[in-house]
C-alpha positions as CSV (number, residue, x, y, z in Angstrom):
1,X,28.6,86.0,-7.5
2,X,30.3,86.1,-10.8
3,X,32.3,83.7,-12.3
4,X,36.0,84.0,-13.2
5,X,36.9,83.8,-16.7
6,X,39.1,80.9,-15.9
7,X,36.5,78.6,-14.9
8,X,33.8,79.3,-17.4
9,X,36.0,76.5,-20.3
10,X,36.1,74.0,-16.9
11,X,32.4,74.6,-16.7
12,X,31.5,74.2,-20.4
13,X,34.0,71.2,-20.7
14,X,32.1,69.4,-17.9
15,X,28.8,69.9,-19.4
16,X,29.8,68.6,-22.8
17,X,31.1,65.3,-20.9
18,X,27.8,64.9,-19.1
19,X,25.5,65.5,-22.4
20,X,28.0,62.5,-24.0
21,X,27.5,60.3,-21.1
22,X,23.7,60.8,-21.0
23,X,23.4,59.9,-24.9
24,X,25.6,57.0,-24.6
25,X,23.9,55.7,-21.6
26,X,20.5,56.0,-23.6
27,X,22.2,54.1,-26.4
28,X,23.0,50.8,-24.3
29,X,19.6,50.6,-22.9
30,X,18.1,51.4,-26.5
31,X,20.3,48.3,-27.5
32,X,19.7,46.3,-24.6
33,X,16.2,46.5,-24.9
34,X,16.3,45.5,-28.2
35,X,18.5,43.2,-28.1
36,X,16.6,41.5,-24.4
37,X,14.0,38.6,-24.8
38,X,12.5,36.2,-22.4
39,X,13.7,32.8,-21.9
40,X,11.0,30.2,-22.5
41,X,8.8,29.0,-19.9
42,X,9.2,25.7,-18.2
43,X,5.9,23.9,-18.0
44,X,5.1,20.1,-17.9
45,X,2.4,18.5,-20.2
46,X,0.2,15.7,-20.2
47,X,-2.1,14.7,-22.9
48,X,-6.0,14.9,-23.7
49,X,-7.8,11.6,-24.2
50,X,-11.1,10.3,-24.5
51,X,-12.6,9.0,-21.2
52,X,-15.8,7.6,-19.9
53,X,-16.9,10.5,-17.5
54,X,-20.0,9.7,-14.9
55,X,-21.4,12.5,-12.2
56,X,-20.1,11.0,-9.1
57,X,-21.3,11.6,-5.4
58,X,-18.8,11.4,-1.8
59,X,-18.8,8.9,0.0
60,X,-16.4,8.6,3.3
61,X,-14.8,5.3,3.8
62,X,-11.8,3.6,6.1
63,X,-8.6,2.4,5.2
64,X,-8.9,-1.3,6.3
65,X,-6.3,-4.1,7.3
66,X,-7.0,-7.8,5.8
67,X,-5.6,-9.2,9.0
68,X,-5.9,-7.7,12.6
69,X,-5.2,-10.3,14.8
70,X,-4.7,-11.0,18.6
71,X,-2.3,-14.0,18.7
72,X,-2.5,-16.2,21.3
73,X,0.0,-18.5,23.0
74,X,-0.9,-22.3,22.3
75,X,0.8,-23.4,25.5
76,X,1.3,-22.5,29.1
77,X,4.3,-21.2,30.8
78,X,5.7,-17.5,31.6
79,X,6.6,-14.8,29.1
80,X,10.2,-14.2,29.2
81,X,9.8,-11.9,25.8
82,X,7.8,-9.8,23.6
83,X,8.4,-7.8,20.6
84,X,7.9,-4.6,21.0
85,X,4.8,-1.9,19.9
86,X,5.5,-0.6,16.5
87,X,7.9,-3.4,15.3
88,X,7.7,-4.3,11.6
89,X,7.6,-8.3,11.6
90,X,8.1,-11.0,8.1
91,X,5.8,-13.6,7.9
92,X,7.2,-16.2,10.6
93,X,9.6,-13.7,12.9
94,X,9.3,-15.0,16.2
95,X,7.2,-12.1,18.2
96,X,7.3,-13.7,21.9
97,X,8.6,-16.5,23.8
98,X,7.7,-18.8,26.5
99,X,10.3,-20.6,28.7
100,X,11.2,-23.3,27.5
101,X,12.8,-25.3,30.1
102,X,9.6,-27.3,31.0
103,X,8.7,-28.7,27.8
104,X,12.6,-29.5,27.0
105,X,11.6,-32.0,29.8
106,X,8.8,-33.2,27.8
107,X,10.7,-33.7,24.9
108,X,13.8,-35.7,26.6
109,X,11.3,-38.0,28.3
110,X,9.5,-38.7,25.4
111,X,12.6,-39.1,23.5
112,X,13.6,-42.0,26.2
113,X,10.0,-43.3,26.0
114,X,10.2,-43.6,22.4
115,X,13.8,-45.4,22.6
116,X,12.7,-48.4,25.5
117,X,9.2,-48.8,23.3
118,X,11.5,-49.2,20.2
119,X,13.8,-51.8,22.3
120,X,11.0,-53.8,23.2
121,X,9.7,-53.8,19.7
122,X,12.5,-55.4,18.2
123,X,12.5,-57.7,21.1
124,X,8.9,-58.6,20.3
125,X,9.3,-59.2,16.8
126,X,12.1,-61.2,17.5
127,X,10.3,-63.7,19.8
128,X,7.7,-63.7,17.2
129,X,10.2,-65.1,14.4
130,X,11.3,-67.8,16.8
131,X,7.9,-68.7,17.4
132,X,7.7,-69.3,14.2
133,X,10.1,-71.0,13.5
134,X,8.9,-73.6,16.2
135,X,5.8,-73.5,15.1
136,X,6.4,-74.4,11.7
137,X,8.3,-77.6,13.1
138,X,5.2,-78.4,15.4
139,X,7.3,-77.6,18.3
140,X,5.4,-74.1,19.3
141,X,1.2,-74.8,19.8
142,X,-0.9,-72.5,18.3
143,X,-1.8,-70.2,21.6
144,X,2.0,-69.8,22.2
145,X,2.2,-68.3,18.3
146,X,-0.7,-66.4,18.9
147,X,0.6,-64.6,21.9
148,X,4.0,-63.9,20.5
149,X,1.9,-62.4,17.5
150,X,-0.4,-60.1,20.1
151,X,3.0,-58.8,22.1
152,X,4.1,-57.7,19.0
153,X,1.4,-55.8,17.8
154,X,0.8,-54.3,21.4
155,X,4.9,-53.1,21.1
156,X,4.1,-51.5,18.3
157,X,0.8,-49.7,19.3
158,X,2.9,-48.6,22.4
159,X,5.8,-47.1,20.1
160,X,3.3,-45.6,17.8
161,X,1.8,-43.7,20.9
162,X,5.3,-42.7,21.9
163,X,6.1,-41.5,19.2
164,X,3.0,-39.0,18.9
165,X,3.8,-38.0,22.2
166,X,7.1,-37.2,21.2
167,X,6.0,-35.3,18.4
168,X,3.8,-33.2,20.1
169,X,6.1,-32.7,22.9
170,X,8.5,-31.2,20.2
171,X,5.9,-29.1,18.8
172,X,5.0,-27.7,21.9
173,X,8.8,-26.7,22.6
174,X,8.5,-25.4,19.1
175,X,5.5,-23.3,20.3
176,X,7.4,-21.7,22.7
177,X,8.6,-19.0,20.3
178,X,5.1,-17.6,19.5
179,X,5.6,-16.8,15.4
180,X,4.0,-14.0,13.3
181,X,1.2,-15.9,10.6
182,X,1.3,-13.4,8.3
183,X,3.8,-10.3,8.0
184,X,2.7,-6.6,9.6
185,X,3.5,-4.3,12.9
186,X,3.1,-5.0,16.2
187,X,0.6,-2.6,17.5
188,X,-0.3,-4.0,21.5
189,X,1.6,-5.5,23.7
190,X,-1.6,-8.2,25.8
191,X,0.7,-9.8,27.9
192,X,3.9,-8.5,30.2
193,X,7.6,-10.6,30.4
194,X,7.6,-12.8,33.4
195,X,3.3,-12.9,33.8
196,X,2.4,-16.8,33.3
197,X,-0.1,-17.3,30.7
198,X,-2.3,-19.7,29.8
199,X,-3.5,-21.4,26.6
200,X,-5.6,-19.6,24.4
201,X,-4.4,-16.1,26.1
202,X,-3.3,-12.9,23.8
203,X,-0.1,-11.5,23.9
204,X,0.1,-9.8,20.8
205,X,-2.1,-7.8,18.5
206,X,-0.7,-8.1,15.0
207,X,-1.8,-5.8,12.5
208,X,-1.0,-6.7,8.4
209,X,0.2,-3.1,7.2
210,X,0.6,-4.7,3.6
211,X,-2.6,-6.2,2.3
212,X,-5.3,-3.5,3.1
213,X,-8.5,-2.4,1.3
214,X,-10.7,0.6,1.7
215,X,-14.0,0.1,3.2
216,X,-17.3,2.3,2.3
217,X,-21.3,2.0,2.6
218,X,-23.1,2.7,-0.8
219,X,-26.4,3.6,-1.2
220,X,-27.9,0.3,-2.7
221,X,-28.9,2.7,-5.8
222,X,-25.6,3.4,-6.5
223,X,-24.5,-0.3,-7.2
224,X,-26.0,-0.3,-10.4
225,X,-22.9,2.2,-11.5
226,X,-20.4,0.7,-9.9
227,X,-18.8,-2.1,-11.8
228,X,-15.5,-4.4,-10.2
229,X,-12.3,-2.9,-11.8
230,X,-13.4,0.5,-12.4
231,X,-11.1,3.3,-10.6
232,X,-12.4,5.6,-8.2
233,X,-10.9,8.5,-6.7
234,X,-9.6,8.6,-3.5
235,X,-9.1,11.7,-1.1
236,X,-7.7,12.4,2.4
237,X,-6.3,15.4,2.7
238,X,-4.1,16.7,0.1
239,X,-3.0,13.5,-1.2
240,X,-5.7,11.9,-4.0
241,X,-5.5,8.6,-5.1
242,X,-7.4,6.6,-7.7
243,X,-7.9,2.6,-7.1
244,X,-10.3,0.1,-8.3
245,X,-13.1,-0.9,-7.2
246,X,-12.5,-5.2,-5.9
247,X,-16.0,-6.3,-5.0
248,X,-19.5,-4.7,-4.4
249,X,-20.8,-7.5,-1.4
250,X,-24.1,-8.1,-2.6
251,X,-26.2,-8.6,0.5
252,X,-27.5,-5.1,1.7
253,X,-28.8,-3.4,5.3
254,X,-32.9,-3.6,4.9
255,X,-32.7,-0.8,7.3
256,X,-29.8,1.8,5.9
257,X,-30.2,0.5,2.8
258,X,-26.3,0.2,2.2
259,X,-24.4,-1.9,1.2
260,X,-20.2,-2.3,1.7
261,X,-18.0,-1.5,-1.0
262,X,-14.2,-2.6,-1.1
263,X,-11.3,-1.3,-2.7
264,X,-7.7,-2.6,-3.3
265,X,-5.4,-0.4,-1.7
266,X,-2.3,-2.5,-0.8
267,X,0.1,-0.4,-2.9
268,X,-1.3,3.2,-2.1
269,X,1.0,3.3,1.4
270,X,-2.3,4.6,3.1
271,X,-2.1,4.0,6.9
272,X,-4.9,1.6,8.0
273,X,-7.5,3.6,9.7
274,X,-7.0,6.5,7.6
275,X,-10.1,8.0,6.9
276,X,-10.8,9.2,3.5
277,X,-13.3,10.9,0.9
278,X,-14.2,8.4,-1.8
279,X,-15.8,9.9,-5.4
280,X,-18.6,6.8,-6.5
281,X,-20.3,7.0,-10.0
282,X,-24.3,8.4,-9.2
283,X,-25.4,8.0,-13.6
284,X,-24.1,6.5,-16.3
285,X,-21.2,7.2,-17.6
286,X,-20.3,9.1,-20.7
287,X,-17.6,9.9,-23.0
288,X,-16.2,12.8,-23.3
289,X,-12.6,14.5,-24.3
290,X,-10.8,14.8,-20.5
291,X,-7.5,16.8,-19.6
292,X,-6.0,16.4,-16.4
293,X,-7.2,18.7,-13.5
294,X,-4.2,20.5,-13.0
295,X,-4.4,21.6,-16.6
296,X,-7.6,23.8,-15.6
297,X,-7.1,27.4,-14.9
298,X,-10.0,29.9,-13.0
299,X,-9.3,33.3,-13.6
300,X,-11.7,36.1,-13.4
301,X,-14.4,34.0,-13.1
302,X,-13.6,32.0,-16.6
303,X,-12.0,28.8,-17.4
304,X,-9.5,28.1,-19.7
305,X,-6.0,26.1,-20.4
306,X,-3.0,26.3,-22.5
307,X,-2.1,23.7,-25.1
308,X,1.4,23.1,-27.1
309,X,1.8,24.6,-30.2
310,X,3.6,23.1,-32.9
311,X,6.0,25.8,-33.2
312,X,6.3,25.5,-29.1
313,X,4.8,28.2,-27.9
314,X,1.4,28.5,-25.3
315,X,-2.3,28.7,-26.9
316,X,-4.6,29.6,-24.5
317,X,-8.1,28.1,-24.9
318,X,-11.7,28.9,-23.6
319,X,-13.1,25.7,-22.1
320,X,-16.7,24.4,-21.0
321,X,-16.1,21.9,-18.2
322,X,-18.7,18.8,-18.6
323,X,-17.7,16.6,-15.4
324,X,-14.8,17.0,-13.2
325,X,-14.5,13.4,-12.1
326,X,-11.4,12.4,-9.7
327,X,-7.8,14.1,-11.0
328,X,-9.7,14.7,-14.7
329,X,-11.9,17.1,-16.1
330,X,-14.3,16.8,-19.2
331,X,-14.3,19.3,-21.5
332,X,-16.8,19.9,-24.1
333,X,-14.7,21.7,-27.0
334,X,-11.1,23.3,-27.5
335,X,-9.7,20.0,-27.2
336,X,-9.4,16.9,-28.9
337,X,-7.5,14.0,-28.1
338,X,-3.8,13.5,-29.0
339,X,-3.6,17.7,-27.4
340,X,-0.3,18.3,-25.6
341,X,-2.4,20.5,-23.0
342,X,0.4,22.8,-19.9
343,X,-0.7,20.9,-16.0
344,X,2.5,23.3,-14.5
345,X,3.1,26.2,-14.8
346,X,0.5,27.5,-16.8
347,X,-0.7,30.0,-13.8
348,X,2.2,32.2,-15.0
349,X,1.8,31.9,-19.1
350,X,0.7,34.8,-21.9
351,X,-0.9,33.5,-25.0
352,X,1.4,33.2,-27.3
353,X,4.7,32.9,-25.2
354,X,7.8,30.1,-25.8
355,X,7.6,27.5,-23.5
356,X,10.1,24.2,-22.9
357,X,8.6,20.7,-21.6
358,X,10.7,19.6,-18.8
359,X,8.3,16.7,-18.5
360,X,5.7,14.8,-19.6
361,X,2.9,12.7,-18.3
362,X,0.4,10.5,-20.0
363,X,1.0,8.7,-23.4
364,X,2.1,10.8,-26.1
């Protein structure tokens, strides 16, 4: 096929337009590359400081409550309502109650009681005066004085004793709204509305979800290392904690050879009966340069981090961990304290690259 002598200038025209579109098209991505950089990482940073660093063993303990208690009813009667299981209760929250109707009989007769005692009293001491009087004119004889003086005093033992009861009869309608002693969640219900209970009988177990400690056995060997005060780590799950250490109790088992360790932990949110993983000193402790753990990268089989430049930009650094105790990691060179050192995003940093803190933790 052969082409027309018409078409042949068409053909060439086209051909010139596409070599000028491929060159200009190879200019702008010659200039874009040049022109194209990265924007700078976003990490966060801590900083490297000296800490005293022991070799540390496992230990599993139990999240603990300071108070678990069954509460009892101090008086008899029937149940007419209980909080229920799960309910978060303040230190005095009424958390059952106990009909009342009986002892507000109690109370009004002891109230009368305490009124006619009273009456008589002031009737008593009023004879009293009289006699007297009398007797101070020699018109009373001694035994007459002396009685008026005994009536008295037995009016006012009498009103003293109705009173009490009075008192406890008020108490008791008092005790019919049974009261939390110490602020936490309901976690049993003991007793059922409308059962009649007695005196001394549960109705409630109250647990206190706010003052709560860590239990753990030790190895009497360990206690030697562990001081109160010092901070331990913590583990359950992924969550790691670190809290310190409140007492070592100092009588051990002669046949475990343990001894209980407690920890505070009232403001770590732990549920109580969590169990969890607890990291105790097993030598002495030494010190040593530490970086936070999430500063440590493993790669290829090698450890390393990245610290902040002064001019901002990554410096990757060989490390040789000593110790990795709790959420830090001793390291024995690279490092010295006062080093800005990357905890996120390092994973995704070349040596050498711009980075821009977006947060720091730890003292500058």
């Amino acid at each position: 096929m052969q082409t027309s002598h018409k078409a042949k200038p068409e053909l060439e025209r086209l051909a010139h337009l596409g070599v000028l579109a491929i060159l200009l098209l190879s200019g702008l991505a010659r200039g874009q590359e040049a022109d194209f950089a990265f924007p700078p990482a976003r990490v966060e940073v801590a900083t490297a400081e000296m800490r005293d660093m022991a070799p540390s063993v496992d230990v599993s303990g139990t999240v603990v409550s300071l108070n678990d208690s069954r509460i009892a009813s101090e008086i008899e009667g029937v149940v007419t309502w209980l909080a229920e299981v799960g309910d978060p209760v303040a230190k005095g929250d009424v958390i059952a109650r106990i009909d009342p109707r009986l002892i507000r009989i109690e109370v009004t007769r002891a109230e009368a009681d305490v009124a006619r005692l009273e009456s008589d009293y002031k009737y008593r001491q009023r004879q009293l005066e009289r006699t007297e009087e009398l007797a101070a004119k020699n018109s009373a004889s001694r035994t007459l004085l002396d009685e008026a003086v005994a009536l008295r005093d037995q009016a006012q033992h009498l009103l003293a004793d109705a009173r009490a009861a009075l008192e406890r009869a008020r108490a008791n309608l008092d005790r019919t709204r049974i009261r939390a002693p110490f602020a936490g969640h309901v976690t049993d219900r003991l007793a059922s509305v409308g059962e009649y209970i007695s005196i001394g009988e549960d109705v409630v177990r109250l647990v206190d979800t706010h003052r709560i400690e860590i239990s753990l056995p030790a190895s009497i060997a360990l206690t030697r290392f562990i001081k109160p005060g010092m901070n331990v780590p913590v583990r359950s799950g992924a969550v790691e904690r670190e809290h310190p250490v409140r007492t070592v109790v100092p009588v051990g088992d002669a046949v475990s050879r343990m001894v209980e360790v407690r920890l505070v932990a009232s403001d770590s949110h732990w549920l109580v009966g969590t169990p969890v993983q607890v990291s105790l000193p097993s030598d002495a402790a030494v010190s040593t340069v530490a970086v936070p753990r999430d500063a440590l990268v493993e790669r290829g089989g090698r450890s390393y981090i990245y610290k902040l430049s002064d001019d901002g930009t990554a410096e990757q650094v060989m490390v040789d961990i000593t110790t990795i105790v709790g959420l830090w990691v001793g390291v024995a060179d690279g490092v010295v304290p006062g080093d800005r050192v990357i905890i996120r995003g390092a994973e995704r940093l070349s040596p050498g690259q711009a980075v821009e803190v977006i947060g720091t933790n730890g003292a500058p």
